[in-house]
N, C-alpha and C positions, 0 to 999 in steps of 0.2 A: 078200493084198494089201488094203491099206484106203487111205480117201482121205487119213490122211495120207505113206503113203508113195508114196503116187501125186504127192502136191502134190511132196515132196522132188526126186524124181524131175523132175517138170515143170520147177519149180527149178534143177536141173542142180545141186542140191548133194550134195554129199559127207554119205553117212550108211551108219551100219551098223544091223542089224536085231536085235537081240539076245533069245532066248525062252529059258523059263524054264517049270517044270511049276506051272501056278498050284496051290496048297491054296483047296480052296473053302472049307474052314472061316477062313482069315485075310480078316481085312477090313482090315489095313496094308497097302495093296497096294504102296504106295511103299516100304515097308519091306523087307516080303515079296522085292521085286524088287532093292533096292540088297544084301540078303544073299545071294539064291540066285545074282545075277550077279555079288556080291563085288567089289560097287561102294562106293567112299564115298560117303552118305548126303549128303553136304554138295554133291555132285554129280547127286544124283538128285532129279528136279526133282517133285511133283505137281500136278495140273492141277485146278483147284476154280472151279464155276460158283459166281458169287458176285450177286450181286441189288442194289443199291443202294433207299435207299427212295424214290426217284421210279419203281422199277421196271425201271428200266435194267438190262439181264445183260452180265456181262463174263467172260471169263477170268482167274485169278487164278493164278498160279505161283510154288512157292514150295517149300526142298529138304525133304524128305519126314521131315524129323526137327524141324521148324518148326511152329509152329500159327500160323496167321494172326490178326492183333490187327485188331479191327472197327474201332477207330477208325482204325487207318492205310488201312484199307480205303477207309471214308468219306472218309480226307481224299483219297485216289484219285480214288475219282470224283466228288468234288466234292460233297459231301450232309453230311447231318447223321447219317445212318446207314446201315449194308452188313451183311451176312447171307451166310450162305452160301443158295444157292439151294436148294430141297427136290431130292429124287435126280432124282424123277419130271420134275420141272421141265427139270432138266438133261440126263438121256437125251434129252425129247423135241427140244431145244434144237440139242445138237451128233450127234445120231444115234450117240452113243456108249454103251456098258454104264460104268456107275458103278465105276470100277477099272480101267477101259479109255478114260478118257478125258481125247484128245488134246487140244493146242492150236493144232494143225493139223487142214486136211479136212473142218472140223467143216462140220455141216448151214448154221447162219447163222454172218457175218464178226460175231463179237465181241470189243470190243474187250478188250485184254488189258494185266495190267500184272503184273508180274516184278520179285519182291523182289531190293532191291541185293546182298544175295549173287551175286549171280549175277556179278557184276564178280569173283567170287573164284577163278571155273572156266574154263577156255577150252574144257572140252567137258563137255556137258550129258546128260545122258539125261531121255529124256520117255515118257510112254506112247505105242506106237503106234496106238492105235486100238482093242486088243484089252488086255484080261487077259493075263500072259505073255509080254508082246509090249513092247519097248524101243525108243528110235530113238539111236542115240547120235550128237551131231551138234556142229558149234560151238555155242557158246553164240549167239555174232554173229549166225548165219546164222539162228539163233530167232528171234531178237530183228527183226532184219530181218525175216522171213517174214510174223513175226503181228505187226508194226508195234506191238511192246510197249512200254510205256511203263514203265523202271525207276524204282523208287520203293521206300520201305521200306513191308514188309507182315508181318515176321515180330515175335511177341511177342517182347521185350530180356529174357532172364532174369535176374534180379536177383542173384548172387552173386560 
């Protein structure tokens, strides 16, 4: 049990629990997890602490075959510049393992924003807390929970 499926739970929303045998040698965990559970990728969401340059931390969501582009980051939270946060940073942040972390439960309420893909799924998968460990849930009831603010965040490939 972890606190994000405790929050779902409290919630009274509808989720399934979905694990998988991690490889400690992969470091895609999004990857990792949308193959071994033979999910489309365009569905499976990853969670990235991200930093703004006033310092500000937020969560960042966005589907696990995306890289996130800094400048729509910045124009997010409102700056001239955004980063992803260092690991350490972010462990000590949401009391999560780096690969295992949610956008729910977390240790501090940060705020969150979720690239416009996300209007393309009605059900999302997120990390639950752990490595291995999935939440598959609406999209909505995400969005709702962590009072995310959708926005575009993913790099446009050019071809």
């Amino acid at each position: 049990m972890t606190p994000a499926i405790k929050l779902l739970e409290q919630a009274g929303v509808p989720f399934q629990v979905l694990t998988y045998e991690h490889d400690d040698a992969c470091m895609e965990y999004g990857l990792e997890a949308a193959g071994k559970l033979q999910v489309d990728p365009a569905s499976m969401f990853k969670t990235l602490v991200v930093k703004s340059d006033t310092g500000t931390l937020a969560i960042a969501l966005l589907s696990v075959q995306d890289k996130v582009d800094l400048k729509k980051l910045a124009h997010a939270f409102g700056t001239r510049k955004a980063d992803l946060a260092d690991s350490t940073l972010a462990e000590k942040t949401t009391g999560y393992v780096i690969g295992g972390i949610s956008p729910l439960g977390g240790r501090k309420k940060l705020m969150t924003f979720i690239d416009e893909a996300v209007i393309l799924v009605e059900t999302i998968y997120v990390s639950a807390g752990k490595r291995g460990m999935q939440l598959k849930l609406a999209a909505d009831d995400l969005i709702r929970l962590t009072a995310a603010s959708v926005v575009p965040l993913a790099v446009v490939s050019q071809g």
